[in-house]
C-alpha positions in Angstrom: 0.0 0.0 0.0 1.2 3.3 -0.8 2.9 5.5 1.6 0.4 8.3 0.6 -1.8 6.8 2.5 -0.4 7.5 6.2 -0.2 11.4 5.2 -2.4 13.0 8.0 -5.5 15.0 5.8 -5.1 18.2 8.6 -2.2 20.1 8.6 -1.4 21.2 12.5 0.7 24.4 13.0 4.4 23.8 12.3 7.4 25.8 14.1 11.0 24.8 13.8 10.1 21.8 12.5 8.2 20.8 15.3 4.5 19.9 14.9 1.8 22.0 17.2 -0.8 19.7 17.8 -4.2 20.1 19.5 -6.6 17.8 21.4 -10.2 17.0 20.2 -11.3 20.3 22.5 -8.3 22.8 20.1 -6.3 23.0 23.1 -2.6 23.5 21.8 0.2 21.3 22.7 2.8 23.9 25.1 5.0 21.2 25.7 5.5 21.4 21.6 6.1 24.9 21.7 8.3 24.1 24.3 10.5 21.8 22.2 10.5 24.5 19.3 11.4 27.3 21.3 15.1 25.3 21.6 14.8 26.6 25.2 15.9 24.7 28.3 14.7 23.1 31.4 13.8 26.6 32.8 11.4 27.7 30.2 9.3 24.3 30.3 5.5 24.2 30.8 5.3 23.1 34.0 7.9 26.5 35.3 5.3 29.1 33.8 2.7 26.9 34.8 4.1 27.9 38.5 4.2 31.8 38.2 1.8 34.4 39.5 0.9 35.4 36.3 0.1 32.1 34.6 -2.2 31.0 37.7 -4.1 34.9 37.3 -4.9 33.7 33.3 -6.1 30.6 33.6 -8.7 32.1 36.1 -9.8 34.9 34.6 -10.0 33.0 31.2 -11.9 30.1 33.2 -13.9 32.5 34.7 -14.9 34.3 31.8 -15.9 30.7 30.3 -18.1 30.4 33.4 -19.5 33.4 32.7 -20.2 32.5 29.0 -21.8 28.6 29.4 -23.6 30.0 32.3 -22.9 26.8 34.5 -20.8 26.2 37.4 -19.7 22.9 36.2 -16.6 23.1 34.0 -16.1 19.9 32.4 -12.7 18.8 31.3 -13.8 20.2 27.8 -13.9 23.7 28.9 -11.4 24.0 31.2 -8.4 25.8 29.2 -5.6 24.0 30.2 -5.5 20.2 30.6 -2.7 17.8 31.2 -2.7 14.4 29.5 -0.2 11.9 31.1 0.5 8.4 28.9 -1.4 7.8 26.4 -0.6 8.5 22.1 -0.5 12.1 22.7 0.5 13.2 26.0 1.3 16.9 27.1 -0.5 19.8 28.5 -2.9 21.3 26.1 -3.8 24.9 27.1 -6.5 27.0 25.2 -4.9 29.7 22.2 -4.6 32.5 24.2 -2.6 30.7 26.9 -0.3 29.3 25.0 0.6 32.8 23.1 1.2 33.7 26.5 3.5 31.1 27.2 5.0 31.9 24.3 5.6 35.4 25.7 7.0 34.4 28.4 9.6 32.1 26.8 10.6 35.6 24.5 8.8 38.3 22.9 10.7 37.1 19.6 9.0 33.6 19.7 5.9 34.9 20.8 5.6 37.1 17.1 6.6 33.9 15.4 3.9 31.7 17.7 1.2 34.4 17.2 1.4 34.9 13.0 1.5 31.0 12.8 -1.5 30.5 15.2 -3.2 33.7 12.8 -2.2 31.6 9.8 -4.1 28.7 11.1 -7.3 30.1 12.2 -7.6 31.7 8.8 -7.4 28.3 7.4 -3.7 29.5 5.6 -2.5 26.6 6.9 -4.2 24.7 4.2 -5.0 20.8 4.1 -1.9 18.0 2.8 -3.3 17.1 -0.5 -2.3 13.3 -0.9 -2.0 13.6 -4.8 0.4 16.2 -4.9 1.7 17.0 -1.5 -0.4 20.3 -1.7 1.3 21.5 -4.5 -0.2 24.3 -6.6 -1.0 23.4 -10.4 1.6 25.3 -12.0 0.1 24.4 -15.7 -2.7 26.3 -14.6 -1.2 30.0 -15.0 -4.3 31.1 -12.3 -3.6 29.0 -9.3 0.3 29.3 -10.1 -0.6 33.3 -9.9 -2.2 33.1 -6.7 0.7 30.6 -5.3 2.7 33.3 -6.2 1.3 36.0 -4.7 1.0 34.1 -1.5 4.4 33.2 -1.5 5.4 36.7 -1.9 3.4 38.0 0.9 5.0 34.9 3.1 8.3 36.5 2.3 7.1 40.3 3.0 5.9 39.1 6.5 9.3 37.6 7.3 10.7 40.4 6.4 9.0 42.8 8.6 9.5 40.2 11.5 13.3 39.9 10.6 13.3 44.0 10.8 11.2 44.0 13.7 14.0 42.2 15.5 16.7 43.9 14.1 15.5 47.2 15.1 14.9 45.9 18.9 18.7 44.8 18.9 19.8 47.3 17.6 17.9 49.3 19.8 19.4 47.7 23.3 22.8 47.7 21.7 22.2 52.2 22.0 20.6 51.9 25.5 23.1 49.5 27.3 26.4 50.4 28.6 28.8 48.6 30.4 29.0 49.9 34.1 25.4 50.5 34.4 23.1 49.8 37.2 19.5 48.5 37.1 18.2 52.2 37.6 20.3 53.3 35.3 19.5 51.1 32.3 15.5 51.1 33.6 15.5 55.1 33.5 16.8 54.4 29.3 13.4 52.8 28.9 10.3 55.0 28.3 7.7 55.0 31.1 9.7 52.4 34.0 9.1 53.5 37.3 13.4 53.1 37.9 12.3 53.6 41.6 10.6 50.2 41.7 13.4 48.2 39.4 15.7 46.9 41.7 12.1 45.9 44.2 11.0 44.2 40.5 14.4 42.3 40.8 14.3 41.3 44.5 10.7 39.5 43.3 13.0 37.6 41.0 15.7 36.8 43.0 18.1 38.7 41.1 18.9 40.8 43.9 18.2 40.6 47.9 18.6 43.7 50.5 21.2 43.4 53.0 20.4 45.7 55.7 18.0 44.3 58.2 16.0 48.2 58.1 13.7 47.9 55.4 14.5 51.8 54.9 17.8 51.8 54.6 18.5 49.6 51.4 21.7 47.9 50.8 21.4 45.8 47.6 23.0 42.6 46.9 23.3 40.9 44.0 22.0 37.1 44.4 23.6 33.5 44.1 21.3 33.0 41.4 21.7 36.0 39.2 25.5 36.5 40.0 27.8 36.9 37.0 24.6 35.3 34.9 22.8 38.6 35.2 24.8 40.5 37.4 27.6 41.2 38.9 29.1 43.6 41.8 31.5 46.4 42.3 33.1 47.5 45.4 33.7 50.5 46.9 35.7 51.5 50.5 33.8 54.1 52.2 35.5 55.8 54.7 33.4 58.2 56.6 35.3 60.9 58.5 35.4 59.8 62.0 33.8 56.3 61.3 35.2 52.9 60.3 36.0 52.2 56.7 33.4 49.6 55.4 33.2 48.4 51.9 30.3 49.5 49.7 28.4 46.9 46.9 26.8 48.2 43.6 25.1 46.0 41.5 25.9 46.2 38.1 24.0 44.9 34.7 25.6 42.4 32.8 24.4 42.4 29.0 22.4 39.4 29.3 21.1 40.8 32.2 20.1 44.1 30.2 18.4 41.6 27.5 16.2 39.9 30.1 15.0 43.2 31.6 14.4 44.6 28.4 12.7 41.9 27.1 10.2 42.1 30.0 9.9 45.6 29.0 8.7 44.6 25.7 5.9 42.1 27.1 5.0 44.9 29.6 5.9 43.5 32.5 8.0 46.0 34.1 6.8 48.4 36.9 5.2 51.2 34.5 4.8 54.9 35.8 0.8 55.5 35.3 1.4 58.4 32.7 3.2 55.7 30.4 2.1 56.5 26.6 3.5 52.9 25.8 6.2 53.6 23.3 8.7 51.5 24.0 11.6 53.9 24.2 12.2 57.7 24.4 13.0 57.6 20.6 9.5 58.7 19.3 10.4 56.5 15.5 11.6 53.4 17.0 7.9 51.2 17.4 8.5 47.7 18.1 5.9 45.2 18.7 6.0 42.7 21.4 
């Protein structure tokens, strides 16, 4: 029997060359984007599943379906995330919106790639595997090659305003960070960050920890777990006239430090002053889109 026949007849959302498969509810596969996000350990479902700001979704977004079914009884059908363990096709499934969040959190760049695909295949652009020719377009017929064409092109156009996208947000950090700076430094580069409130931000991240046992006189360390990852420290000798010498720390940004903050910038995560006008930077012409 031909191979031909094995070839599935719906075509799931592809990303690295990893297949994005839903359940029989169209609950998305996060472990999948997982594995085609090329990320680690620390970017895995079950981490995100963990944070604050995952828990707050799936609520809401549970509540809101609540609201909608009018019922109290959420089956497993409506709930918007559901775990599968064993089976053909484990994973956790989580609805659309969820899993665009996830991808958020993993980076804003995958997140533009995870949001265009998922457009792509709503809009039924994602068209069905054609067993006879592999989904090939006709190209005898000088219509369907034209309009294979034309889609093609606007495939490429796309890409290319991603690819500029994200060469105008590196290009952008490369002008805003500088080696030396501090948190509140590189924060106050960034349009509308409450720089007070950056190094607190941290802290909730265990990127930095205050050592002085007064909660009003701050004295910021640098972590175990951000140290010379995120950060690092410089020293100082105070020596206060009529007072003992004592050393002074500074925490300083390392660049891949600087990317992480600034990537939370970009998914709006930061503390934001209230009269924000969410550009992303104090250069009016530089729009990027998270």
């Amino acid at each position: 029997m031909s191979n031909l026949m094995n070839i599935p007849n719906k075509n799931f959302p592809m990303i690295a060359g990893v297949e994005i498969y839903t359940d029989e509810n169209s609950r998305f596969n996060i472990n999948a984007l997982h594995k085609a996000s090329g990320e680690g350990e620390h970017k895995a479902p079950n981490q995100w599943l963990r944070t604050k700001q995952a828990k707050k979704l799936i609520s809401e977004l549970e509540a809101n379906l609540l609201k909608s079914k009018q019922t109290a009884n959420v089956q497993s059908t409506h709930k918007v995330i559901h775990a599968v363990n064993g089976g053909s096709s484990p994973g956790t499934f989580a609805h659309e919106l969820l899993a665009i969040e996830y991808a958020g959190w993993i980076s804003p760049k995958f997140r533009l790639m995870v949001n265009q695909i998922f457009i792509d295949y709503r809009t039924g652009k994602l068209a069905p595997i054609d067993p006879t020719n592999f989904g090939l377009p006709n190209f005898l017929d000088p219509a369907e090659s034209a309009i294979a064409w034309a889609e093609q092109h606007k495939k490429v156009q796309l890409l290319g305003v991603q690819v500029q996208h994200l060469e105008t947000e590196n290009d952008c950090l490369k002008n805003l960070f500088k080696e030396g700076m501090t948190p509140t430094q590189f924060s106050k580069m960034l349009n509308g960050v409450n720089s007070q409130q950056i190094n607190h931000y941290l802290a909730a991240k265990n990127w930095l920890y205050n050592e002085s046992k007064s909660g009003n006189n701050l004295r910021w360390r640098v972590a175990a777990t951000a140290r010379d990852k995120y950060l690092t420290e410089k020293q100082n000798e105070i020596s206060p006239h009529g007072a003992n010498s004592f050393i002074s720390y500074r925490p300083v940004l390392l660049r891949k430090g600087a990317q992480r903050i600034y990537d939370q910038y970009l998914a709006d995560k930061l503390p934001m002053k209230k009269n924000w006008n969410r550009l992303y930077t104090h250069d009016n012409t530089i729009q990027i889109v998270a």
